[in-house]
PyMOL Python script that loads the backbone (N, CA, C, O; Angstrom):
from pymol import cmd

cmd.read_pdbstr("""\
ATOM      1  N   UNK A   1     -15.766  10.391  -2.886  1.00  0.00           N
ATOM      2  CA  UNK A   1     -14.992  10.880  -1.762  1.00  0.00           C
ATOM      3  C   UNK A   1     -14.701  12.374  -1.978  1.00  0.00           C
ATOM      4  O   UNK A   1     -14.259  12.766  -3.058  1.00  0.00           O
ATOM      5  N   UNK A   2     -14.889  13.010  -1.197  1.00  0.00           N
ATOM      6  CA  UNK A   2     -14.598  14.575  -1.094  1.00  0.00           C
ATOM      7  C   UNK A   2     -12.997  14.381  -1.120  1.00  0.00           C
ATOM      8  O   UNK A   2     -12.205  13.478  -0.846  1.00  0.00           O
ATOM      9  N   UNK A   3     -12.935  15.827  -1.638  1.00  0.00           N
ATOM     10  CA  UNK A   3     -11.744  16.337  -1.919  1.00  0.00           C
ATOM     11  C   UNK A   3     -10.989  16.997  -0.313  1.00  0.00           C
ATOM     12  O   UNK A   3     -11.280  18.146   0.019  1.00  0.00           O
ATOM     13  N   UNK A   4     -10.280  16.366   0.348  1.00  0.00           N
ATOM     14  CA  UNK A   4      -9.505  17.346   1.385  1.00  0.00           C
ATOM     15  C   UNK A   4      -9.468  18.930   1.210  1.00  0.00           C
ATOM     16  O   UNK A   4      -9.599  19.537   0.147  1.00  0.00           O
ATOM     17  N   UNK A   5      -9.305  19.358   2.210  1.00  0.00           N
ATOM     18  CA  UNK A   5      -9.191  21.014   1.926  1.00  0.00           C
ATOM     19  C   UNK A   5      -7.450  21.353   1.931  1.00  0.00           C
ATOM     20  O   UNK A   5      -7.050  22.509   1.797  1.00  0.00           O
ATOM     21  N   UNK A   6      -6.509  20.194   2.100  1.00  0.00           N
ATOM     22  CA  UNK A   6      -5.504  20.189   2.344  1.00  0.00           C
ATOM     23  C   UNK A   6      -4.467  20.192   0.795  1.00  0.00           C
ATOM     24  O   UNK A   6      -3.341  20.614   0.529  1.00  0.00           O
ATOM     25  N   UNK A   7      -5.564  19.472   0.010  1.00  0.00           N
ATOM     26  CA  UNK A   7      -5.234  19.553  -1.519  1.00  0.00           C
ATOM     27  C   UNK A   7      -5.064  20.495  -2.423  1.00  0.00           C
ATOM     28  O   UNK A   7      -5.440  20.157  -3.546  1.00  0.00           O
ATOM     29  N   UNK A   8      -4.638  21.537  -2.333  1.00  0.00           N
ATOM     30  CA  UNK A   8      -4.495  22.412  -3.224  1.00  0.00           C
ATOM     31  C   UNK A   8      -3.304  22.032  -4.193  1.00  0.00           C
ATOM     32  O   UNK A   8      -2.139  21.848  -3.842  1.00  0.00           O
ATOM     33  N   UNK A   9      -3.805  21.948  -5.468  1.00  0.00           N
ATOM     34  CA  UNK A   9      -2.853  21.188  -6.687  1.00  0.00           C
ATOM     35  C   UNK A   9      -1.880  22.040  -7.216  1.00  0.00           C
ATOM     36  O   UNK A   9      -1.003  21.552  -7.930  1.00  0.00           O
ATOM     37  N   UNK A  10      -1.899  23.367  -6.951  1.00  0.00           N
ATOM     38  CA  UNK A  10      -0.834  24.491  -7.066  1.00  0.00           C
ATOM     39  C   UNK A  10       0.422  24.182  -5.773  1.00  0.00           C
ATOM     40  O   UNK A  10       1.406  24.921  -5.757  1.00  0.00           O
ATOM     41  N   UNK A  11       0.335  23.430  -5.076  1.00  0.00           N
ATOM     42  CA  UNK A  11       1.316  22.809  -4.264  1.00  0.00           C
ATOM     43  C   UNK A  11       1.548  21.423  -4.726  1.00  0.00           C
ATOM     44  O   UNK A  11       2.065  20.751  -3.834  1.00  0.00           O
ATOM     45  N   UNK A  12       1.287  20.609  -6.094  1.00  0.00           N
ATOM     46  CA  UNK A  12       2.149  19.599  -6.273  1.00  0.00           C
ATOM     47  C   UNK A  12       3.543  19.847  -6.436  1.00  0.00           C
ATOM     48  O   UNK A  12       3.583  20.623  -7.390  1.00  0.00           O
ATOM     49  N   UNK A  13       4.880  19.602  -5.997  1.00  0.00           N
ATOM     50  CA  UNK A  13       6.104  19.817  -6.393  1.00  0.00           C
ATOM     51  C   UNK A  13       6.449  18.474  -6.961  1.00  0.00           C
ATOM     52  O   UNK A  13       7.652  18.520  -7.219  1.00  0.00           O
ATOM     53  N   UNK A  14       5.931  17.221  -7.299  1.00  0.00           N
ATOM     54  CA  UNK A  14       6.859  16.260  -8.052  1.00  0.00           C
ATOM     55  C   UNK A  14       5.525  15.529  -8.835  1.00  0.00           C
ATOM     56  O   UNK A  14       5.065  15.035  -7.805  1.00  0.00           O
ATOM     57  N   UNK A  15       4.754  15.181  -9.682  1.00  0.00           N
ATOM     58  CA  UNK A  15       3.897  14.530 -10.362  1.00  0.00           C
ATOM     59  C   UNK A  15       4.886  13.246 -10.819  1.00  0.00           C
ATOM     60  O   UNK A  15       6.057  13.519 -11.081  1.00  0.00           O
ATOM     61  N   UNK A  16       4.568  12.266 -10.889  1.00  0.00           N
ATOM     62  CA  UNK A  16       5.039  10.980 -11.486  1.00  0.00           C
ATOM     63  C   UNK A  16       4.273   9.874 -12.159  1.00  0.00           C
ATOM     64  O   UNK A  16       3.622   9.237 -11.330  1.00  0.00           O
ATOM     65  N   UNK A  17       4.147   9.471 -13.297  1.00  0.00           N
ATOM     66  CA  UNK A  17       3.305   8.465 -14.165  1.00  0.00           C
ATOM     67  C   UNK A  17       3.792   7.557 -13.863  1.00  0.00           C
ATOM     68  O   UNK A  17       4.874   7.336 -14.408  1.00  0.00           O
ATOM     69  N   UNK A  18       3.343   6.668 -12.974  1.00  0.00           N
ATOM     70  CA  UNK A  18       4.258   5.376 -12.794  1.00  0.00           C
ATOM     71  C   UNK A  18       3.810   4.141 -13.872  1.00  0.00           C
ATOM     72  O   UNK A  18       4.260   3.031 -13.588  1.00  0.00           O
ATOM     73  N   UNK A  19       2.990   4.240 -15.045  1.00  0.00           N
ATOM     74  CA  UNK A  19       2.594   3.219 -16.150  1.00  0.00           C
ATOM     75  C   UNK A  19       3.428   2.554 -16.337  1.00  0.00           C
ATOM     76  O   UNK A  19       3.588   1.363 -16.072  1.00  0.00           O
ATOM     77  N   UNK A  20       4.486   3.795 -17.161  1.00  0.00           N
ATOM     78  CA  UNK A  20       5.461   2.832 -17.641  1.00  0.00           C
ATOM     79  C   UNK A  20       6.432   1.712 -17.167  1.00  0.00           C
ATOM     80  O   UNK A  20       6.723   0.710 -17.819  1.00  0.00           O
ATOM     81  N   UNK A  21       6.968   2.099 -15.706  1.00  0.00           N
ATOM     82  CA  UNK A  21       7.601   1.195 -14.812  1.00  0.00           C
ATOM     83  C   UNK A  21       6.705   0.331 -14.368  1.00  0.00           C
ATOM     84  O   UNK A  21       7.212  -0.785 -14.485  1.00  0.00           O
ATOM     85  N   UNK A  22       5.374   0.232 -13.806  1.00  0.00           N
ATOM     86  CA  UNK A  22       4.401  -0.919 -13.572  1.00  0.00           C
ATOM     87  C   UNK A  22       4.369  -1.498 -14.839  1.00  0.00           C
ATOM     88  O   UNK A  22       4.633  -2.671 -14.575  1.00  0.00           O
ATOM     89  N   UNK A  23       4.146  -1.397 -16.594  1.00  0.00           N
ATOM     90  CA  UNK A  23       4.154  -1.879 -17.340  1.00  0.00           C
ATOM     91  C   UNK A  23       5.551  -2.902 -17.621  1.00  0.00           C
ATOM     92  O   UNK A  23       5.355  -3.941 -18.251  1.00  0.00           O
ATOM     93  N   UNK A  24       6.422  -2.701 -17.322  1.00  0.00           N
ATOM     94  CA  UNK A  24       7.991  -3.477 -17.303  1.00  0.00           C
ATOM     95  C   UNK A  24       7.758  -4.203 -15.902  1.00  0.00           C
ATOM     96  O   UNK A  24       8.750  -4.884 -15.646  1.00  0.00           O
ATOM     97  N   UNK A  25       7.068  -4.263 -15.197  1.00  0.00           N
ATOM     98  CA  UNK A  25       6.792  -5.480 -14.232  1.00  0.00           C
ATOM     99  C   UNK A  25       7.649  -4.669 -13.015  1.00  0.00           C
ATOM    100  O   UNK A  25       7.594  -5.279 -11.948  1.00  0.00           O
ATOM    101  N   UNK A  26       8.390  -3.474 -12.972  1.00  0.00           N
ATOM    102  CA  UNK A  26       9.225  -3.155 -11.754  1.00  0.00           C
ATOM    103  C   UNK A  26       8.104  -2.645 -10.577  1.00  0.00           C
ATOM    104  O   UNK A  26       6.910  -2.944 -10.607  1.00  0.00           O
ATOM    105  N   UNK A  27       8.616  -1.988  -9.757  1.00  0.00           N
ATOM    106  CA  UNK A  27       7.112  -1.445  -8.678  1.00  0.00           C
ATOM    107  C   UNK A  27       8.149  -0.172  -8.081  1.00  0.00           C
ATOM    108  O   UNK A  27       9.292  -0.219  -7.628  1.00  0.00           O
ATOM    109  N   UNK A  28       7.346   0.791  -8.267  1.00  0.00           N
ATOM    110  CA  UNK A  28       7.531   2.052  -8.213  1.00  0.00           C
ATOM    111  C   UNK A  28       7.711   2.817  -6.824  1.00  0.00           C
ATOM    112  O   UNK A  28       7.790   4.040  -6.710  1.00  0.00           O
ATOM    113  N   UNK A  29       7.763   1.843  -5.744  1.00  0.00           N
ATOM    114  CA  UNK A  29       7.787   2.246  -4.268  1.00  0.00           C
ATOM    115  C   UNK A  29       8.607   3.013  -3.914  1.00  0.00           C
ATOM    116  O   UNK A  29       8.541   4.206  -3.618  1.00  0.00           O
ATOM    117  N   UNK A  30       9.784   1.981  -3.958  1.00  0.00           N
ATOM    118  CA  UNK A  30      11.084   2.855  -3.594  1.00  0.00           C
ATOM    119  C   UNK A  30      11.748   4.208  -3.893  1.00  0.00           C
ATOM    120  O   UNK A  30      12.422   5.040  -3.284  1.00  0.00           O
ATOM    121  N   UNK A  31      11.163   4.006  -5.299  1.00  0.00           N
ATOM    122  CA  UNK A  31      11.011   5.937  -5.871  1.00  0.00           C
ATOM    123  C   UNK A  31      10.439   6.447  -5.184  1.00  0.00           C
ATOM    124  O   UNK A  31      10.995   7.079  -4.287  1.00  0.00           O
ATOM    125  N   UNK A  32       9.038   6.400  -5.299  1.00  0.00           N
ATOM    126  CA  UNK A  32       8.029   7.405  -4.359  1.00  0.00           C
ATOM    127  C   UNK A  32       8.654   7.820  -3.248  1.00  0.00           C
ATOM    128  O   UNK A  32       9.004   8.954  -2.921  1.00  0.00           O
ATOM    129  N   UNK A  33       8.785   6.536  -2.565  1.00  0.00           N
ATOM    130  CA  UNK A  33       9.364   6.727  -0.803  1.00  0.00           C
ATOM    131  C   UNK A  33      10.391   7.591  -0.899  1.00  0.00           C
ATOM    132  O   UNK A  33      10.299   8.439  -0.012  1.00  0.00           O
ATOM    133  N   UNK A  34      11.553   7.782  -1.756  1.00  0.00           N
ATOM    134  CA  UNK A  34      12.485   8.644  -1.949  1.00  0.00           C
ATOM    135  C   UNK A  34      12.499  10.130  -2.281  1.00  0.00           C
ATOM    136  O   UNK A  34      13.291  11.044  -2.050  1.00  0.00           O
ATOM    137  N   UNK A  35      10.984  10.006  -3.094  1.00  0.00           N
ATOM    138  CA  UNK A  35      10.500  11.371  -3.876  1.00  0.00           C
ATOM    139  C   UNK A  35      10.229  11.865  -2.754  1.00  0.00           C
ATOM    140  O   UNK A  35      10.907  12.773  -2.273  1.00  0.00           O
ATOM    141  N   UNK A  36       9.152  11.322  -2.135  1.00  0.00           N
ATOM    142  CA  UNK A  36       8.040  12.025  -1.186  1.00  0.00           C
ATOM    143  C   UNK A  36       9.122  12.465   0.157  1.00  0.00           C
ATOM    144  O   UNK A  36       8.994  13.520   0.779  1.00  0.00           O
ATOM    145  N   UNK A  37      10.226  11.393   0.455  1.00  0.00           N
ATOM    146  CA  UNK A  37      10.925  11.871   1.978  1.00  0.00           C
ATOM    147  C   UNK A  37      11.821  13.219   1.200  1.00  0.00           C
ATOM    148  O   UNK A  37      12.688  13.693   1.934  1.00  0.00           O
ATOM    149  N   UNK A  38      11.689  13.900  -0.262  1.00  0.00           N
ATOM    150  CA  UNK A  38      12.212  15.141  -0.404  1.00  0.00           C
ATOM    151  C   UNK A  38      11.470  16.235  -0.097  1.00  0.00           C
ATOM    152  O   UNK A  38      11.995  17.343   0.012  1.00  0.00           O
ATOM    153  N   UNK A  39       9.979  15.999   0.100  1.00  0.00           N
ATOM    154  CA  UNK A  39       9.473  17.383   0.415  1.00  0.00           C
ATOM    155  C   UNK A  39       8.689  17.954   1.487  1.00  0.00           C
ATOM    156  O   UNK A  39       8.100  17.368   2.395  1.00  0.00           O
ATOM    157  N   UNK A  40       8.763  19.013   1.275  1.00  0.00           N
ATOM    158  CA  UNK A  40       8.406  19.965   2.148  1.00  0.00           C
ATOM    159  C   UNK A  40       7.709  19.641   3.516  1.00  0.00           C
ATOM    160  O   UNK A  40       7.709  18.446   3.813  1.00  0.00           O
ATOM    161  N   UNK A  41       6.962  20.732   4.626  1.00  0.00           N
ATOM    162  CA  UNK A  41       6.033  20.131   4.451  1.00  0.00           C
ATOM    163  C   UNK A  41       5.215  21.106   3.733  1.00  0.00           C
ATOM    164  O   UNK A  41       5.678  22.150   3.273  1.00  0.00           O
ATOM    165  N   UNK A  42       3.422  20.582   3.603  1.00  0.00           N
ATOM    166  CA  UNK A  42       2.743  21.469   2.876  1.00  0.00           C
ATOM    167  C   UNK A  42       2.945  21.063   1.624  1.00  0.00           C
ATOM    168  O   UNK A  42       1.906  21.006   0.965  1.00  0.00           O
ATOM    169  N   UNK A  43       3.956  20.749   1.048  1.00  0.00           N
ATOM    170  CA  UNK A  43       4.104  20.199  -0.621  1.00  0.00           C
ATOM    171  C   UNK A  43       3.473  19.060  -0.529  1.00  0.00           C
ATOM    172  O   UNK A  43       3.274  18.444   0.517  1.00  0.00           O
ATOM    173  N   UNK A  44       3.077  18.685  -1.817  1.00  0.00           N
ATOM    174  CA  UNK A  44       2.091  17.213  -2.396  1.00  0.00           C
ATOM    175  C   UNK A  44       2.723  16.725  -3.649  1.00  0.00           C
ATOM    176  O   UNK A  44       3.014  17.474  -4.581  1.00  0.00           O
ATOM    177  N   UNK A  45       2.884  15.706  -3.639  1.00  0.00           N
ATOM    178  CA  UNK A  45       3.284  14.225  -4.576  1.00  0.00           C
ATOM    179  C   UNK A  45       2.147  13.924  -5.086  1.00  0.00           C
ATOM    180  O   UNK A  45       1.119  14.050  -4.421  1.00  0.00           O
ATOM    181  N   UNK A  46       2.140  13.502  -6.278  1.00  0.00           N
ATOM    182  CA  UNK A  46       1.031  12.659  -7.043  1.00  0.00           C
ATOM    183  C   UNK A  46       1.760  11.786  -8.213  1.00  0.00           C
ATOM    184  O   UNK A  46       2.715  11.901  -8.981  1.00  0.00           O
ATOM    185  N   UNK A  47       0.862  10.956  -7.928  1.00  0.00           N
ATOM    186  CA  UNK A  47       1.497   9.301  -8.803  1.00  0.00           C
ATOM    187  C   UNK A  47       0.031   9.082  -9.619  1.00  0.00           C
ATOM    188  O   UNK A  47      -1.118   9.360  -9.275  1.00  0.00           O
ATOM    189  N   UNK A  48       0.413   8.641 -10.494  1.00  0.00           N
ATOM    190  CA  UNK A  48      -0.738   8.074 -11.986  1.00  0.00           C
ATOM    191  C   UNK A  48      -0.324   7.003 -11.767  1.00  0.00           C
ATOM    192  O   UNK A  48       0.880   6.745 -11.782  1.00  0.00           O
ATOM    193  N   UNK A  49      -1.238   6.160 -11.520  1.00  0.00           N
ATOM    194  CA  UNK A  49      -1.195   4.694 -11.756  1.00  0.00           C
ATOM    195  C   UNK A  49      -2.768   4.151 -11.902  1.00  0.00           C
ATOM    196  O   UNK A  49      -3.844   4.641 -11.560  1.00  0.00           O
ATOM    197  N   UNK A  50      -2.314   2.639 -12.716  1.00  0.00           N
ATOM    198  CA  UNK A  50      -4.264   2.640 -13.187  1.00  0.00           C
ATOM    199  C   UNK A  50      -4.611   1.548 -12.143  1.00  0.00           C
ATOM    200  O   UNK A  50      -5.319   0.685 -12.664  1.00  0.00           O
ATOM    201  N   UNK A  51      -4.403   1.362 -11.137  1.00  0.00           N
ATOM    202  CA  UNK A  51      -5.044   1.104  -9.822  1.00  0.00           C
ATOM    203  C   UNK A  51      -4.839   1.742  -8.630  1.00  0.00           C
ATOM    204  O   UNK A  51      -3.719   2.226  -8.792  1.00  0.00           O
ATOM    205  N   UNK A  52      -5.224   2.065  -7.486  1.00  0.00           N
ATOM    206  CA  UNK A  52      -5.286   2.744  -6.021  1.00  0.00           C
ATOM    207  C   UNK A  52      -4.110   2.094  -5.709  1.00  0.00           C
ATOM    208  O   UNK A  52      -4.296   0.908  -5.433  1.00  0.00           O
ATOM    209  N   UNK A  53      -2.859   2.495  -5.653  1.00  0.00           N
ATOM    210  CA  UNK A  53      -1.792   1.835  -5.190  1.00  0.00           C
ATOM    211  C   UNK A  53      -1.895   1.488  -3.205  1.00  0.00           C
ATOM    212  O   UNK A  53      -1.549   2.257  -2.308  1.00  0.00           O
ATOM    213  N   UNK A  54      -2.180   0.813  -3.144  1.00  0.00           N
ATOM    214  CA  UNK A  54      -2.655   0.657  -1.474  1.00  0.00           C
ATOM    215  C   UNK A  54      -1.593   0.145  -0.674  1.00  0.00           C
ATOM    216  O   UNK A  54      -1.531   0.377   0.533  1.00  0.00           O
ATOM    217  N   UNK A  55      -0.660  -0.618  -1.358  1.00  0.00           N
ATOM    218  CA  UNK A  55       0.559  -1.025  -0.254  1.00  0.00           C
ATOM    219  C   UNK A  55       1.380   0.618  -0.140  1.00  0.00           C
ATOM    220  O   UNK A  55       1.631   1.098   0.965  1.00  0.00           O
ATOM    221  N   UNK A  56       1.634   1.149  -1.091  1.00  0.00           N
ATOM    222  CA  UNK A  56       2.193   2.847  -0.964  1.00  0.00           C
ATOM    223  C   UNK A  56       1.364   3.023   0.200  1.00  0.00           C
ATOM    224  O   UNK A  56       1.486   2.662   1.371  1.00  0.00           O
ATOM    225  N   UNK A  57       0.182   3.900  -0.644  1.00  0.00           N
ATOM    226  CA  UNK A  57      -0.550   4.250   0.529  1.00  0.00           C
ATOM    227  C   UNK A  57      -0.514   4.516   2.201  1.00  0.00           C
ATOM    228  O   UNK A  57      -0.564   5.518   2.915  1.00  0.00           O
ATOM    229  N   UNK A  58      -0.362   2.588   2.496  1.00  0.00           N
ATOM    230  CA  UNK A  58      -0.268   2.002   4.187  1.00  0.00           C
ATOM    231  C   UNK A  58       1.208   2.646   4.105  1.00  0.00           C
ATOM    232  O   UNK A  58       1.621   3.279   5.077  1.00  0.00           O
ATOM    233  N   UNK A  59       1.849   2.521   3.184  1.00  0.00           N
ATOM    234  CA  UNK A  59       3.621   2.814   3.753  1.00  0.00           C
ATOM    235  C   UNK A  59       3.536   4.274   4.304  1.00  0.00           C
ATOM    236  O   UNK A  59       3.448   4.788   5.418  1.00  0.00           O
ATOM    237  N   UNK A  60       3.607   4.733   2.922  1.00  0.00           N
ATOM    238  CA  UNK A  60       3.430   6.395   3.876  1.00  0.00           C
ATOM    239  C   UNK A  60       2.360   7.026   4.581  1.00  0.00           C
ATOM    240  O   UNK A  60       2.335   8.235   4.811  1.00  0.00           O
ATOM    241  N   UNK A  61       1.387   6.130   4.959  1.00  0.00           N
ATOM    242  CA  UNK A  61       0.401   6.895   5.909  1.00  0.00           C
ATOM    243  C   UNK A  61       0.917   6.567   7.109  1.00  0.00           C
ATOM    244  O   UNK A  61       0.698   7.104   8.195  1.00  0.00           O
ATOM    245  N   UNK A  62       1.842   5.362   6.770  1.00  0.00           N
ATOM    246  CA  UNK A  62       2.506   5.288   8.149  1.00  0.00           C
ATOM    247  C   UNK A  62       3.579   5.914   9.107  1.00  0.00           C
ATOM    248  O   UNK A  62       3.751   5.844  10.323  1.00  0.00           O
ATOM    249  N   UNK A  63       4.308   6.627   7.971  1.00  0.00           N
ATOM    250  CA  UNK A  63       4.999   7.151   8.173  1.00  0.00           C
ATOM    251  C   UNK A  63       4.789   8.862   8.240  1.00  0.00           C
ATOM    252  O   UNK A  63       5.595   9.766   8.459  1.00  0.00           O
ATOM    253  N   UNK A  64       3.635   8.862   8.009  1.00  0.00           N
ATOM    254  CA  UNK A  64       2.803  10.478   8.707  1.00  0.00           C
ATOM    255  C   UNK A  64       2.229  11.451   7.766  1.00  0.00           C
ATOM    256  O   UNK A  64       1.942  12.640   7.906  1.00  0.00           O
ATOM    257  N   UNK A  65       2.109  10.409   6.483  1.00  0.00           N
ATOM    258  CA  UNK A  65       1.730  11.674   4.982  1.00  0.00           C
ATOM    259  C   UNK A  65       0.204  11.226   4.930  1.00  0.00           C
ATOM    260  O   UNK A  65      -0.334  10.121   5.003  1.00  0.00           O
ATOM    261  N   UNK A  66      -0.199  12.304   4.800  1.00  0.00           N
ATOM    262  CA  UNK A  66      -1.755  12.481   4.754  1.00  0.00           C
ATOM    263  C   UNK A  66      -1.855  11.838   2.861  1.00  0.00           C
ATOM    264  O   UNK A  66      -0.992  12.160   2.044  1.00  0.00           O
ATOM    265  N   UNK A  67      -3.009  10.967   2.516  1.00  0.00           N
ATOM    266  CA  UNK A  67      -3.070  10.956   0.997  1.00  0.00           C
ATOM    267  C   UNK A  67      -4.617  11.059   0.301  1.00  0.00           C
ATOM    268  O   UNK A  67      -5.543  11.427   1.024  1.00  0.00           O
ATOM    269  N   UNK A  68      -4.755  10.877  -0.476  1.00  0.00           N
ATOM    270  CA  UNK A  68      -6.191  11.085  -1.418  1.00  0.00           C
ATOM    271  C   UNK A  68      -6.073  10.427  -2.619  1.00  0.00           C
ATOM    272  O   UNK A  68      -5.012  10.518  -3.236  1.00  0.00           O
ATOM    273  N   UNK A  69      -7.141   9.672  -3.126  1.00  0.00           N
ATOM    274  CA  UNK A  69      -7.305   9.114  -3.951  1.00  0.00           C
ATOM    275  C   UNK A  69      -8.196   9.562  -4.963  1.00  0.00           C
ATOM    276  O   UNK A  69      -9.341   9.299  -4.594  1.00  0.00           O
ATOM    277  N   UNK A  70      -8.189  10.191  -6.213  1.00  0.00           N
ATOM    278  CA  UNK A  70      -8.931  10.566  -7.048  1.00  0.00           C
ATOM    279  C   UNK A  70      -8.981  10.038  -8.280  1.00  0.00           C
ATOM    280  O   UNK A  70      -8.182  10.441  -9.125  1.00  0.00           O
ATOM    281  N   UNK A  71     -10.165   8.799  -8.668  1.00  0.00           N
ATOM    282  CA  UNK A  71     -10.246   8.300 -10.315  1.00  0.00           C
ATOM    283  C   UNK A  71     -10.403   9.134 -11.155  1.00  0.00           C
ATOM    284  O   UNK A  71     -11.441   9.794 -11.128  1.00  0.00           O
ATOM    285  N   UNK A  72      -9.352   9.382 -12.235  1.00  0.00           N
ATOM    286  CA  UNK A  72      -9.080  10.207 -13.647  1.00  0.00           C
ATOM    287  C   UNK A  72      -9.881   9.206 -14.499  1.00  0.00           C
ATOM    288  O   UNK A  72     -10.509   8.187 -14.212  1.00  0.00           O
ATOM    289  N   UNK A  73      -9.626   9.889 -15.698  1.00  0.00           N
ATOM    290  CA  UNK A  73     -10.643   9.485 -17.074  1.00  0.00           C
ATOM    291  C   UNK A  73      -9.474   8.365 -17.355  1.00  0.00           C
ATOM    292  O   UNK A  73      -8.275   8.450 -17.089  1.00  0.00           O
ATOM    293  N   UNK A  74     -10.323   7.098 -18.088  1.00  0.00           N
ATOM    294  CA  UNK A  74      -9.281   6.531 -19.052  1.00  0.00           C
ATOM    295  C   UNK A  74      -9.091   5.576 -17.701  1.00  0.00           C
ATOM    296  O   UNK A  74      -7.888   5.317 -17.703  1.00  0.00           O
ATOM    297  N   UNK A  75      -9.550   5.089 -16.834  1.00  0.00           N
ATOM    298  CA  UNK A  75      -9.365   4.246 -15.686  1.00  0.00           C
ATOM    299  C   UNK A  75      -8.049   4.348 -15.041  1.00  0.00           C
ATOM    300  O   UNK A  75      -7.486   3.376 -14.539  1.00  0.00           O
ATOM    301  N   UNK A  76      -7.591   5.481 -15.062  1.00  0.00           N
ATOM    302  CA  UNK A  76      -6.385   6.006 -14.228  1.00  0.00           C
ATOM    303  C   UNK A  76      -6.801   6.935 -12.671  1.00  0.00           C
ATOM    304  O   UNK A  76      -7.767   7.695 -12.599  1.00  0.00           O
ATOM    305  N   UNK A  77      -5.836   6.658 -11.526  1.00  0.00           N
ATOM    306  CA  UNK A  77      -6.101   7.355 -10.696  1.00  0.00           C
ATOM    307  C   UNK A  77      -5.043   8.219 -10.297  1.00  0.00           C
ATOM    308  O   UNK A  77      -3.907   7.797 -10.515  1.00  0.00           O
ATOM    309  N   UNK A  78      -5.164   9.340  -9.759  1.00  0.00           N
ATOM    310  CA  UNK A  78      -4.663  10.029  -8.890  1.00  0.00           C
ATOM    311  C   UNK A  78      -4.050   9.930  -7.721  1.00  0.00           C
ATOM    312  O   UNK A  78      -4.853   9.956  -6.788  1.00  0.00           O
ATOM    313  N   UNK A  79      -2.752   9.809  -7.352  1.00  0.00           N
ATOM    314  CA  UNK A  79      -2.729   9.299  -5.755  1.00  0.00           C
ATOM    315  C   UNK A  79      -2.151  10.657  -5.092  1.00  0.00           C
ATOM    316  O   UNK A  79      -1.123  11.049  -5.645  1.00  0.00           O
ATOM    317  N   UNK A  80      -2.612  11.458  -4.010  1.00  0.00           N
ATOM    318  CA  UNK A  80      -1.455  12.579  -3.364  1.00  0.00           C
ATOM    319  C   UNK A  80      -1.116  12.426  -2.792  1.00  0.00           C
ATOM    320  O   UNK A  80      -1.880  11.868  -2.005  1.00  0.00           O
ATOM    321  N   UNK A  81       0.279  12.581  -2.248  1.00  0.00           N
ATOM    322  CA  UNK A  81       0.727  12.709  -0.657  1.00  0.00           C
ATOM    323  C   UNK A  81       1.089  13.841  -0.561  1.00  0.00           C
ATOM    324  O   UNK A  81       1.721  14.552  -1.343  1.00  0.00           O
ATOM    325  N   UNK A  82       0.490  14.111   0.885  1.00  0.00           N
ATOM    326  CA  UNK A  82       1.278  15.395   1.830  1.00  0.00           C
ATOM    327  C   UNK A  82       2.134  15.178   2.973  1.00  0.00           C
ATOM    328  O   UNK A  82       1.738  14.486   3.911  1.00  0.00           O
ATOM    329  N   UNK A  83       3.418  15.781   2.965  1.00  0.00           N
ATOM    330  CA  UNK A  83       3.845  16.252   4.247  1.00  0.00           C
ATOM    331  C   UNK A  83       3.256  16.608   5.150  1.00  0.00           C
ATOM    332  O   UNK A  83       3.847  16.975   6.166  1.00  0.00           O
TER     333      UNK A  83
END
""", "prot")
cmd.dss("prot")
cmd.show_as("cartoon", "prot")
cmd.util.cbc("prot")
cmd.orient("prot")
């Protein structure tokens, strides 16, 4: 999948590893949803998690954030959201 032209990674303002909380069995939504309704627009969110988080995803695409999915090394992915 191509990279958006909307992605510029010098506009992430919040990065988050969500491992460790998916590893303790919790689910990391309600953060995100909280993180992401802090920014900008034009700012981008990114979450580490070692699957395509897809219920996120549908949430905030629904709610109007553009996202991208990029597989990292080590079977981890990338997730962005934009404002």
């Amino acid at each position: 999948m191509e990279t958006p032209t909307w992605l510029d990674k010098t506009k992430i303002k919040i990065t988050f590893d969500a491992r460790p909380i998916l590893a303790s069995g919790e689910h990391p939504l309600q953060r995100v949803m909280e993180e992401c309704a802090s920014l900008q627009p034009g700012e981008i969110y990114e979450i580490i998690t070692p699957f395509p988080p897809m219920p996120m995803i549908e949430k905030l695409t629904a709610l109007g954030f553009e996202n991208h999915v990029e597989p990292g090394g080590n079977g981890l992915f990338h997730t962005y959201f934009r404002r």
